[in-house]
C-alpha positions as CSV (number, residue, x, y, z in Angstrom):
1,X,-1.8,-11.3,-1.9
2,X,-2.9,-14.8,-0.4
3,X,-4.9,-15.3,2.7
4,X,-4.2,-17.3,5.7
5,X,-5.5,-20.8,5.3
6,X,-5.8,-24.4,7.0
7,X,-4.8,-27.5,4.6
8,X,-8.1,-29.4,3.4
9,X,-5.9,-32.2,4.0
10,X,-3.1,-32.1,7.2
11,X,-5.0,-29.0,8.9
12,X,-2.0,-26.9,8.7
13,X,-2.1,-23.1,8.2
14,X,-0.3,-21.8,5.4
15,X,-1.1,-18.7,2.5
16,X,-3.4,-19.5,0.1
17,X,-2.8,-18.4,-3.0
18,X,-4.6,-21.1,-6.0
19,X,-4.9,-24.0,-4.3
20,X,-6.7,-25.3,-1.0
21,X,-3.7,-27.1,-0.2
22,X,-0.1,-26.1,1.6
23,X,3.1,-27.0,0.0
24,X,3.6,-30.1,1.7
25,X,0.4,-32.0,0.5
26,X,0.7,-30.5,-3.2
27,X,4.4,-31.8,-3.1
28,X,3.0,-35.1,-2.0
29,X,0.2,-35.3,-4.6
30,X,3.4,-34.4,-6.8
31,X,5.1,-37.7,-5.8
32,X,1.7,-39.6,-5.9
33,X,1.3,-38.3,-9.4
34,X,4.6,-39.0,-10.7
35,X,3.9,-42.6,-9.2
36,X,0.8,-43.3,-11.1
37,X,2.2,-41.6,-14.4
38,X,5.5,-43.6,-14.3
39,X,3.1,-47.0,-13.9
40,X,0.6,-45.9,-16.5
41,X,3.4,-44.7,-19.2
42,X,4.3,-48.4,-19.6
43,X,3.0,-49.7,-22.6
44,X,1.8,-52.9,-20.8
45,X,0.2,-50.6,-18.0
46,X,-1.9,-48.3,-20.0
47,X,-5.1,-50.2,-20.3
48,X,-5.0,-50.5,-16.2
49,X,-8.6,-49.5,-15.1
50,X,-8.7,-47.3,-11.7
51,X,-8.7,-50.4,-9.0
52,X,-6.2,-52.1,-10.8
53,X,-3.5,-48.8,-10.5
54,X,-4.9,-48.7,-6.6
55,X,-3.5,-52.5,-6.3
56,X,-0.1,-51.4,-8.6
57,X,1.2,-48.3,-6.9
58,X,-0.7,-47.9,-3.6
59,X,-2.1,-44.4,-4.1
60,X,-5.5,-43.7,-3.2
61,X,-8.4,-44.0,-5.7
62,X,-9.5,-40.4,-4.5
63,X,-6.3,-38.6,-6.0
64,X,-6.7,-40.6,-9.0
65,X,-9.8,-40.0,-9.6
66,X,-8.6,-35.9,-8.8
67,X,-5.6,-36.6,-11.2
68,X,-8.1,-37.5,-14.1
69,X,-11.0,-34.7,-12.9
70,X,-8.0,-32.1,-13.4
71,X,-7.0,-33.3,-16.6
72,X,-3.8,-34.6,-15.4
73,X,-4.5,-37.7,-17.0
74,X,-6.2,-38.2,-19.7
75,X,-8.6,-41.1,-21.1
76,X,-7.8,-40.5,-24.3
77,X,-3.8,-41.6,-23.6
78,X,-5.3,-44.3,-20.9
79,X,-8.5,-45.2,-22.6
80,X,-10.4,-47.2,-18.7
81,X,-9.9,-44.0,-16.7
82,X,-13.2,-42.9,-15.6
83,X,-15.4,-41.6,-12.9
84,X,-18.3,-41.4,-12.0
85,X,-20.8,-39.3,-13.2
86,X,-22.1,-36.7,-10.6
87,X,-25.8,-37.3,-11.0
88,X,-26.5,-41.0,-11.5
89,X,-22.5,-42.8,-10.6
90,X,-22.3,-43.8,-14.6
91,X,-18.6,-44.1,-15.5
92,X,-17.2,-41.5,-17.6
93,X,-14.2,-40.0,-19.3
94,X,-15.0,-36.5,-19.1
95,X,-17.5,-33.5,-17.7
96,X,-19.1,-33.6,-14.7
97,X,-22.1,-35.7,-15.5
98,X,-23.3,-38.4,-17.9
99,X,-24.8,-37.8,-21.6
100,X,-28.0,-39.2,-20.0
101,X,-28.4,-36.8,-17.0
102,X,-27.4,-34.1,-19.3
103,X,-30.0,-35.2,-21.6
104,X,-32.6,-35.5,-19.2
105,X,-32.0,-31.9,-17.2
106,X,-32.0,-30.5,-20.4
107,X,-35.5,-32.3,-21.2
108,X,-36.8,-31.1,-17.5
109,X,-35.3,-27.5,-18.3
110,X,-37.4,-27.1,-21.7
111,X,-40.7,-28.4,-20.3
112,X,-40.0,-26.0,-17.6
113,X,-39.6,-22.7,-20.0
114,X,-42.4,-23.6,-21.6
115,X,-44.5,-24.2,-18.4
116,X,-43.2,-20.6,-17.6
117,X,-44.2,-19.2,-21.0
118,X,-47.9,-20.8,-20.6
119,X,-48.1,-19.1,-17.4
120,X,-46.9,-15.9,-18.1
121,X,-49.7,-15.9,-21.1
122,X,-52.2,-16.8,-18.7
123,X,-50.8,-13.8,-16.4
124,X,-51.2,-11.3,-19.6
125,X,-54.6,-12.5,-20.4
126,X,-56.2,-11.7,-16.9
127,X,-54.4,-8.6,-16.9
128,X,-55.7,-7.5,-20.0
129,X,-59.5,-9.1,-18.9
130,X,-59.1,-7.2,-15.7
131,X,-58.2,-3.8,-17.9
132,X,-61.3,-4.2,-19.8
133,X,-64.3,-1.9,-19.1
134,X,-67.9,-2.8,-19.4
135,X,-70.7,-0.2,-19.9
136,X,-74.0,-1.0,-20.0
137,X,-76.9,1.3,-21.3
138,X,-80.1,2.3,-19.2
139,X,-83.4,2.0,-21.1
140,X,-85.4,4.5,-19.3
């Protein structure tokens, strides 16, 4: 069973249920969709980039920029769709950040690992030095 909610976008309460929206607004993005669909499914219309559908069809680059995020529409039927990556604002078509960023958190994640590792060996070996009993012998 939903919960009782207030719209992201008017404020109004209404039960949740999948999305953070009432009725109203997702009936709105709906229409604002169905605008930017019916623009872009002319053949003359699909290389539009973003600011050009803005201009053509008056909906707001936000939702457009929601409408590609959620898959609704896709670069590879409307090749200059993008947005912007996440981590550094490069355009792209799909994910949440860039090639680059990925490349380089993945870079920063491996030196980390093996930072970790060098430690943890360091850890073992003073452990093992502390562990380690010397006797010494007593000329008498």
């Amino acid at each position: 069973m939903g919960e009782l909610a207030n719209c992201v976008r008017c404020d109004k309460v209404f039960v949740k249920t999948t999305k953070s929206i009432c009725p109203d607004c997702v009936k709105e993005d709906e229409k604002q969709f169905q605008i930017v669909y019916d623009f872009l499914k002319k053949r003359e219309n699909r290389q539009a980039t973003i600011p050009e559908i803005v201009e053509a069809t008056g909906v707001d680059e936000d939702v457009i920029l929601q409408f590609v995020k959620d898959k609704r529409l896709r670069s590879t039927q409307f090749p200059n769709l993008s947005y912007p990556c996440e981590r550094c604002g490069e355009p792209i078509a799909r994910g949440k950040i860039c090639v680059n960023c990925t490349d380089e958190i993945s870079s920063d994640l491996r030196h980390q690992q093996e930072v970790e590792q060098v430690k943890r060996r360091n850890e073992q070996e003073e452990k093992q030095k502390a562990q380690t009993y010397y006797t010494r012998s007593r000329k008498y």
